[in-house]
C-alpha positions as CSV (number, residue, x, y, z in Angstrom):
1,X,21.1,6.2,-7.7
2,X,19.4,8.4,-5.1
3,X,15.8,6.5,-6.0
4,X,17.1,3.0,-5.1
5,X,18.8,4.1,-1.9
6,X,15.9,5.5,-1.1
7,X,13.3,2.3,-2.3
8,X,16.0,0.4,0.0
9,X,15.5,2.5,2.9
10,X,11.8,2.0,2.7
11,X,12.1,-1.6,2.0
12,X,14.5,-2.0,5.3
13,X,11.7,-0.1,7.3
14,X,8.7,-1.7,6.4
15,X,10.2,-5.3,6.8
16,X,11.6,-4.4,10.3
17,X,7.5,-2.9,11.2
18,X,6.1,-5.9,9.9
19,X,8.2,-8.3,12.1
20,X,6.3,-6.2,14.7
21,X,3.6,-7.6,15.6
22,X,2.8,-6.8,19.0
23,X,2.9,-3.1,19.2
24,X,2.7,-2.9,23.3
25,X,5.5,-1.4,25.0
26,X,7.7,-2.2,27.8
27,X,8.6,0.7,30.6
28,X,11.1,1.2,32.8
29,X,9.2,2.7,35.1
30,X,5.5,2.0,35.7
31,X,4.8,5.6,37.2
32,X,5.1,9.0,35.3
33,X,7.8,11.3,36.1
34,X,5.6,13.8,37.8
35,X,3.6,10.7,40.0
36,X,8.1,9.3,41.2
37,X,8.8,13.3,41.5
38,X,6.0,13.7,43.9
39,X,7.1,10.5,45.7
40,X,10.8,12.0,45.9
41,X,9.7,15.3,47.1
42,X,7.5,14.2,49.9
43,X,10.4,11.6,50.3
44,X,12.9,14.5,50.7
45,X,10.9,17.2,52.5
46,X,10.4,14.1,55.4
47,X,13.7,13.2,55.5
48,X,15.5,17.2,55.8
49,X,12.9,18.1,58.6
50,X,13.1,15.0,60.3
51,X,16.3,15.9,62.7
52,X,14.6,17.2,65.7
53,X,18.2,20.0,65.6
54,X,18.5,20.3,62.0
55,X,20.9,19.7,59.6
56,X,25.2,20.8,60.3
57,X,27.4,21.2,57.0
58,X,31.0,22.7,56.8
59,X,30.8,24.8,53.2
60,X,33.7,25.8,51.3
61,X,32.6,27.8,48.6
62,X,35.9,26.8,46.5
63,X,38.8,25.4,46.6
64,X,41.2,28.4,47.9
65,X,38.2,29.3,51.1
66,X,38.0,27.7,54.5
67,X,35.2,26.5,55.4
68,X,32.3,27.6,57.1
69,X,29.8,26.0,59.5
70,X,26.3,25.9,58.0
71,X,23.2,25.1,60.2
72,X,19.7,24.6,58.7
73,X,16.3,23.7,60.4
74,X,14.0,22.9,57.4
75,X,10.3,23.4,58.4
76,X,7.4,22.2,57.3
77,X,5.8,25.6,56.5
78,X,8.6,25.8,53.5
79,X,10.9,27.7,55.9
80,X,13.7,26.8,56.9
81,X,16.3,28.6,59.8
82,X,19.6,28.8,58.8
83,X,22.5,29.8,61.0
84,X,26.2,30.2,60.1
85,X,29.6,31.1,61.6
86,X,30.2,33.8,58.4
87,X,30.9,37.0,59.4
88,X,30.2,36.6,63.0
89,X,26.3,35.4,62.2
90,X,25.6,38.6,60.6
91,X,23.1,36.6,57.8
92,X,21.5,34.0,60.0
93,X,18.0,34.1,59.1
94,X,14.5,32.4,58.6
95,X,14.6,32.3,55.0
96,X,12.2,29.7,52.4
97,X,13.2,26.8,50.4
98,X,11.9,25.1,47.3
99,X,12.5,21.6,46.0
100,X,11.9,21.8,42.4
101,X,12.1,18.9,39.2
102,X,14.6,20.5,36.5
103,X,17.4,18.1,34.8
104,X,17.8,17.2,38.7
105,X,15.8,17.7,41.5
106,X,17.2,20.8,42.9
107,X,17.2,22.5,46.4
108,X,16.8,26.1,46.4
109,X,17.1,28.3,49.2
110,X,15.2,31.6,48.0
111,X,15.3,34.1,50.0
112,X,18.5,36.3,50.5
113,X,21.1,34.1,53.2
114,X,24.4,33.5,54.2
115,X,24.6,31.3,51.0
116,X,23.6,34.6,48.9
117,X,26.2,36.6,51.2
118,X,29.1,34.5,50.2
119,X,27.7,34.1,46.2
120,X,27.7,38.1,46.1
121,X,31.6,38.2,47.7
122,X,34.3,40.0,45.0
123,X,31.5,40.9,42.7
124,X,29.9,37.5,42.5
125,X,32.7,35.9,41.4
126,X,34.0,33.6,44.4
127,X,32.4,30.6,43.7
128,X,29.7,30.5,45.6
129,X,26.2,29.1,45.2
130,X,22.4,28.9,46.9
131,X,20.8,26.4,44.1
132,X,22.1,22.5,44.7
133,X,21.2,19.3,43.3
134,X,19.8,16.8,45.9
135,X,22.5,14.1,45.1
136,X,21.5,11.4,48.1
137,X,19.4,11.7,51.0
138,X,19.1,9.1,54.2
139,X,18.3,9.7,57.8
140,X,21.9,10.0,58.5
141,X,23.2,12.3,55.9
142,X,22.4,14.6,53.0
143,X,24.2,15.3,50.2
144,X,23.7,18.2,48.0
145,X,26.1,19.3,44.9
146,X,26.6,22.8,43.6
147,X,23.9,23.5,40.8
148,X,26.2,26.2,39.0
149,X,29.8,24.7,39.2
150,X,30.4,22.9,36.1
151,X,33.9,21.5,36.7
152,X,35.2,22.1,33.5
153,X,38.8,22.9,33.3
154,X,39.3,21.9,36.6
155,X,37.2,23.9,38.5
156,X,36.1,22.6,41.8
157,X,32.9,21.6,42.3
158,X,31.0,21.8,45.5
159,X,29.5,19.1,47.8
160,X,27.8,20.1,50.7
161,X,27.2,17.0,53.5
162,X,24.9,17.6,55.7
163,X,24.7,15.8,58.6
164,X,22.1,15.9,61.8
165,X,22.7,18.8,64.3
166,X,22.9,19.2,67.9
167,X,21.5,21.6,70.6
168,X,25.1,22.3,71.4
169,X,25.6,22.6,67.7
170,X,23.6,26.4,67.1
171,X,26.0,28.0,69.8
172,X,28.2,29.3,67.7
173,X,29.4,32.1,70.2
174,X,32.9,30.5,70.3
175,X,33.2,30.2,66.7
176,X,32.6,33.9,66.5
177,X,35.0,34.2,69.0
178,X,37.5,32.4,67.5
179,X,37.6,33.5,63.9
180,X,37.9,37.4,65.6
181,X,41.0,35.9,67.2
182,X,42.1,34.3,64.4
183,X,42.5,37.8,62.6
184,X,44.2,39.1,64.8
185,X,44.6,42.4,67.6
186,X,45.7,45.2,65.1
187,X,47.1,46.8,68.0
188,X,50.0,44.5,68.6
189,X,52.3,44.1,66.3
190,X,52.0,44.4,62.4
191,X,54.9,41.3,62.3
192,X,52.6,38.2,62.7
193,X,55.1,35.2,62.8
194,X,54.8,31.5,62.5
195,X,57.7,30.4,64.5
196,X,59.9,27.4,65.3
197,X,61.5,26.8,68.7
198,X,61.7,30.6,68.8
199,X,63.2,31.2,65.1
200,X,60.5,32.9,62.6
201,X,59.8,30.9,59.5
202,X,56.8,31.8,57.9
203,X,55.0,35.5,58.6
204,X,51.2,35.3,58.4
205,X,47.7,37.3,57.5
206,X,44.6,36.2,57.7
207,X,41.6,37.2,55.3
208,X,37.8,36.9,57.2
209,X,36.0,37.2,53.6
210,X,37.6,34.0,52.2
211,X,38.5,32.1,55.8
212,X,41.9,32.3,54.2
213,X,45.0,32.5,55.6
214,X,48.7,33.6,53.8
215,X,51.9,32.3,54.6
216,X,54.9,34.2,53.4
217,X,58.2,32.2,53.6
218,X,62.1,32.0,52.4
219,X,62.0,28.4,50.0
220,X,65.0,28.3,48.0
221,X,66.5,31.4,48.8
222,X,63.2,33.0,47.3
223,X,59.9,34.3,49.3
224,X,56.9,32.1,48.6
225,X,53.6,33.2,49.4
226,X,51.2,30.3,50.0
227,X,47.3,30.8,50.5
228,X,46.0,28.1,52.5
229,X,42.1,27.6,54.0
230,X,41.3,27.7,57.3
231,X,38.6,25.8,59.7
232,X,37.8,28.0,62.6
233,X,37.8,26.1,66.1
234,X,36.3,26.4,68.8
235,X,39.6,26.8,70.2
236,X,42.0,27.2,67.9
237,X,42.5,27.1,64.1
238,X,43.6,24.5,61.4
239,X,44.9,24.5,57.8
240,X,42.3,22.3,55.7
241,X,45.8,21.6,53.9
242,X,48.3,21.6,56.3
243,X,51.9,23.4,55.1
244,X,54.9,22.0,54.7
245,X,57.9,24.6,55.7
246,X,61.7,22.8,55.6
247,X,61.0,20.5,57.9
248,X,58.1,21.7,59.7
249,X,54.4,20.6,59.4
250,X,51.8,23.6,59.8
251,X,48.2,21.8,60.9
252,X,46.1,22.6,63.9
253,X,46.7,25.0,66.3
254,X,45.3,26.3,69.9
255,X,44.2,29.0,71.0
256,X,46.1,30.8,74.5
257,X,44.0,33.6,75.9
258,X,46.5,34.9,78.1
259,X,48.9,36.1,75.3
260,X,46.9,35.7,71.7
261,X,49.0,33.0,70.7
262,X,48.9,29.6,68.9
263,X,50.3,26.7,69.5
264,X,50.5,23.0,67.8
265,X,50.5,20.0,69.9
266,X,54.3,19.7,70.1
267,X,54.4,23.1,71.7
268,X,57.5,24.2,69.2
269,X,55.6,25.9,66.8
270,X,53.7,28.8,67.6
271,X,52.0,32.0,65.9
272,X,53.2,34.9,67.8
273,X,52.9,38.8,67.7
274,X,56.6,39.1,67.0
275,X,59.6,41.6,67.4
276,X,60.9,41.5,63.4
277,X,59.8,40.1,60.1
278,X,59.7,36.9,58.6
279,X,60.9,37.1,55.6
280,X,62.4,40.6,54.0
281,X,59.7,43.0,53.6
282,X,59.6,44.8,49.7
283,X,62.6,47.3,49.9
284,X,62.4,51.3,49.5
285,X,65.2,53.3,48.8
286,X,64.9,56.0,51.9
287,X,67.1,58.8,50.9
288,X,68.3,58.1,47.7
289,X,65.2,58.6,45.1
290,X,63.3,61.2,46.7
291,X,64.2,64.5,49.0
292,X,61.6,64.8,51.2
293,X,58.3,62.4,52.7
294,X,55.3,64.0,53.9
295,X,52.8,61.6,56.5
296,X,50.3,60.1,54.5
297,X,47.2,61.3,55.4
298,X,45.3,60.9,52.6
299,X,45.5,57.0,53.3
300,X,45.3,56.5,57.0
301,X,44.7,52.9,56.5
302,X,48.5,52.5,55.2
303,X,49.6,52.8,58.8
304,X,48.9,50.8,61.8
305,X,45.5,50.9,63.8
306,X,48.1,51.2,67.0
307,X,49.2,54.1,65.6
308,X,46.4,55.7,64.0
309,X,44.9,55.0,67.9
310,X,47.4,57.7,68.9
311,X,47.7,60.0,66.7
312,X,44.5,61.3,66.9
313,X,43.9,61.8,70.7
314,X,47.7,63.3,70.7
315,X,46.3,66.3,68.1
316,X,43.4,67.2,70.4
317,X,45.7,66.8,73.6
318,X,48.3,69.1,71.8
319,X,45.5,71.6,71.2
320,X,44.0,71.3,74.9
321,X,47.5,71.5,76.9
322,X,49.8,73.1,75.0
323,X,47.3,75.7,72.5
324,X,49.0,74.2,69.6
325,X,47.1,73.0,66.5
326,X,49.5,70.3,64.5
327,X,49.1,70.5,60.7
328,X,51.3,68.6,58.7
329,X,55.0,67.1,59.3
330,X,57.6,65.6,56.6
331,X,61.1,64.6,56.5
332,X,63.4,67.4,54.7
333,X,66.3,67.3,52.8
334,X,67.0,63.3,52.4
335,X,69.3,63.2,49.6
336,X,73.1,63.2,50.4
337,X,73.6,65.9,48.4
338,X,71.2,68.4,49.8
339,X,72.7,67.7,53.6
340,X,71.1,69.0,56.9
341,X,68.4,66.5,56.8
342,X,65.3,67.9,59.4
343,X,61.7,66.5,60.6
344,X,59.4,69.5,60.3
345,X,55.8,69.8,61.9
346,X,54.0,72.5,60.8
347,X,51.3,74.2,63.5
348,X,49.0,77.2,64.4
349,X,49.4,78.3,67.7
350,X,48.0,81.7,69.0
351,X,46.8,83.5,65.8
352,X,50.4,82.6,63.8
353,X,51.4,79.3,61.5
354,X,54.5,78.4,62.3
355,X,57.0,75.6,61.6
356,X,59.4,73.6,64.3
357,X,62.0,71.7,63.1
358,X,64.4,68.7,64.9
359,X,67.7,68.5,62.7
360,X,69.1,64.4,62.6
361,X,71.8,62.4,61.0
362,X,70.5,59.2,59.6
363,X,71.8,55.9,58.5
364,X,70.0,52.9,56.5
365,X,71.5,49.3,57.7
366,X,72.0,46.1,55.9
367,X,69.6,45.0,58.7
368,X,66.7,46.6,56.3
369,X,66.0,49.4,59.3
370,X,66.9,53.2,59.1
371,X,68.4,55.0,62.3
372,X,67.8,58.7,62.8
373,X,70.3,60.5,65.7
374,X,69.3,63.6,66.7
375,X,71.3,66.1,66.8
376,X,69.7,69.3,67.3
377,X,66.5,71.5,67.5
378,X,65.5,75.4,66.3
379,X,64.0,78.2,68.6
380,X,60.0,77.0,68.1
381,X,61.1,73.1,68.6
382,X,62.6,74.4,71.6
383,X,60.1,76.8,72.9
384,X,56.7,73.8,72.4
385,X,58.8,70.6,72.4
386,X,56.5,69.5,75.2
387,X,53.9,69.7,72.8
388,X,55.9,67.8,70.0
389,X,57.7,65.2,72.2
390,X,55.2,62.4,72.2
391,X,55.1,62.6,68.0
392,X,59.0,62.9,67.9
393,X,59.8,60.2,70.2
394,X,58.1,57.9,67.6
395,X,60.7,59.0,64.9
396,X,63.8,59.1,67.3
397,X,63.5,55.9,69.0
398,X,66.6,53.6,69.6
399,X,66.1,50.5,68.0
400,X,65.5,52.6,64.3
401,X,62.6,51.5,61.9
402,X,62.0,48.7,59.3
403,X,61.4,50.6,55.6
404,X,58.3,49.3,53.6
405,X,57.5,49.7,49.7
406,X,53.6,50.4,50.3
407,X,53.2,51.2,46.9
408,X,51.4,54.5,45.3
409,X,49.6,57.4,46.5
410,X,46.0,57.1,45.0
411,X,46.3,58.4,41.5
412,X,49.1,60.3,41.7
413,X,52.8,59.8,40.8
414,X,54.4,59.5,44.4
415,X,55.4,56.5,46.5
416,X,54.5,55.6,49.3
417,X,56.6,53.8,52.3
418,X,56.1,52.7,55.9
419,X,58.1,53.3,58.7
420,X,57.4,50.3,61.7
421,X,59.0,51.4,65.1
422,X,61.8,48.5,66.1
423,X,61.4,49.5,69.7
424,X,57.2,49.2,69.3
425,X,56.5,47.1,66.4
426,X,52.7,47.8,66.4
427,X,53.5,51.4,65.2
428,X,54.0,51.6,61.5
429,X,53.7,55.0,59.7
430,X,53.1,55.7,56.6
431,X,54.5,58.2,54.0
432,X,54.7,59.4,50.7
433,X,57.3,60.9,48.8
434,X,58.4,63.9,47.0
């Protein structure tokens, strides 16, 4: 059986060559692939150095970044200047470029650039790229596709459209400007609000590495946090998706220099440096887990720039006025069933260590804030309380403080809570708990 399936095979393939008789054959193309790549790469080289100002692009690595302004100046030297709004400028550079024949023609831009910068963000794993495909090219507009992203799953993949530049273009000073503002002035305060006709809805961060921003918000009776990208205006700010909040729309938003706010076009919605949260901030049980809290020291970036800002100038004016060397301070005896609850500061002053203590009654609201009253001092809070006011009067304010779950201390077992001043919301301290 095998032999006459295979005599039947070489019957069928000798009478289909013998009905051949002209042997020529017709091609497609009538140059070699190296003779039309040669054509495309001096086709392509002509037409990205051609803009007298170069090339403009918006680039959004993936689908969860804003995007960022891309300007490029191919030369015909190989070189090509690229400048960028990422971190403030901080990779613009002359860098080279290669246009190369794989499975596609391909753009490279070799040297290290902003494109490399963003590729190497969170350990290389952001999304981004600095090898494209050349996917069309005209006089008006280039566009390149991500050489890496595969799209499989769903995965984004990412088109870069280039179009030409102008003079006005490579000032990018206002950008810079802008996405500092955008961040935000760590010394106001730490509640950063989107609100409506006065009424807080959505609280709000912002992330530089991503041009990201997130919106924390009550949906449902439940706090939804929404990341959202961001383009950076020379002006302003707007979500590349805008967010939908009830029955609110969050898109653009300008810029006012003479208070730090935003606003949208209606003039009812605004981000503000606000007086309270947004939404409920993650609860800590003051009082009724732990005894004492000692002032986190160990992570001084767990409490607010504002305060960090005074607390270091008030140890060396403590020293310089008042001869007294502050070393530590906690909160004593928390628990209702110890009683006599105290705020302690321990200091050196002439050649002793001594310890001052200011006794207070406290009380933790349904309003999520806890109120110290004080209600008495000992002899060496009495004798130096000159030296020890300006710390105490940011624990006995009148307003009380907003408690904050901050997590754990490093690698060890405590907790860790915040305490933001009602009275001066750009003063959060943090503690942890023992």
């Amino acid at each position: 059986m095998k032999n006459k399936i295979l005599y039947l095979f070489i019957f069928i393939v000798g009478g289909l060559a013998s009905c051949d008789k002209d042997n020529s054959a017709d091609y497609i193309f009538d140059k070699s692939v190296n003779e039309r790549f040669e054509e495309l790469y001096t086709e392509y080289n002509t037409a990205f150095q051609a803009p007298e100002n170069g090339w403009l692009g918006y680039y959004n690595p993936n689908g969860d970044t804003g995007a960022f302004s891309i300007l490029l100046k191919f030369n015909a030297d190989g070189s090509v200047i690229m400048h960028s709004d990422y971190k403030n400028g901080n990779a613009n550079d002359t860098i080279t470029y290669s246009i190369t024949k794989k499975q596609d023609i391909t753009l490279t831009f070799e040297s290290w650039s902003v494109f490399h910068a963003i590729y190497e963000t969170n350990n290389n794993n952001f999304g981004g790229e600095y090898v494209f495909n050349i996917s069309d090219v005209s006089n008006e507009e280039i566009t390149l596709v991500s050489k890496t992203d595969n799209g499989y799953n769903g995965d984004d993949v990412t088109t870069l459209i280039l179009k030409p530049a102008t003079a006005e273009n490579w000032d990018l000073t206002d950008i810079y400007a802008s996405a500092i503002n955008i961040a935000g002035d760590a010394t106001k305060s730490v509640f950063r609000n989107f609100n409506a006709d006065g009424t807080p809805i959505a609280s709000f961060s912002y992330d530089d590495d991503s041009r990201s921003g997130t919106l924390s918000y009550i949906k449902d009776g439940i706090v939804v946090s929404e990341n959202t990208p961001i383009i950076v205006k020379k002006n302003g700010l707007c979500f590349i998706k805008p967010v939908v909040i009830g029955d609110r729309t969050l898109d653009c938003f300008t810029y006012n220099p003479v208070d730090g706010t935003y606003y949208d076009e209606s003039g009812s919605l605004k981000l503000v440096y606000d007086l309270v949260p947004a939404v409920p901030l993650t609860p800590y049980a003051f009082g009724t887990i732990k005894d004492a809290a000692r002032y986190n020291y160990m992570e001084e970036n767990k409490s607010s720039l504002a305060f960090n800002n005074f607390y270091k100038p008030y140890l060396a004016n403590a020293l310089a006025d008042h001869g007294v060397t502050i070393q530590k301070w906690y909160f004593r005896n928390l628990l209702p069933t110890t009683g006599g609850s105290y705020f302690q500061i321990y200091f050196g002053y002439g050649t002793g260590n001594y310890a001052a203590s200011y006794f207070f009654d406290y009380e933790v609201k349904d309003d999520g804030k806890v109120y110290f009253t004080l209600t008495g001092l000992d002899g060496n809070a009495e004798f130096l309380d000159a030296a020890f006011q300006p710390l105490v009067q940011k624990i006995f304010n009148t307003n009380g403080h907003y408690l904050e779950a901050t997590g754990g201390l490093l690698t060890y077992t405590n907790g860790t809570f915040s305490l933001i001043n009602a009275d001066d919301p750009s003063l959060k301290i943090n503690f942890y708990d023992f």
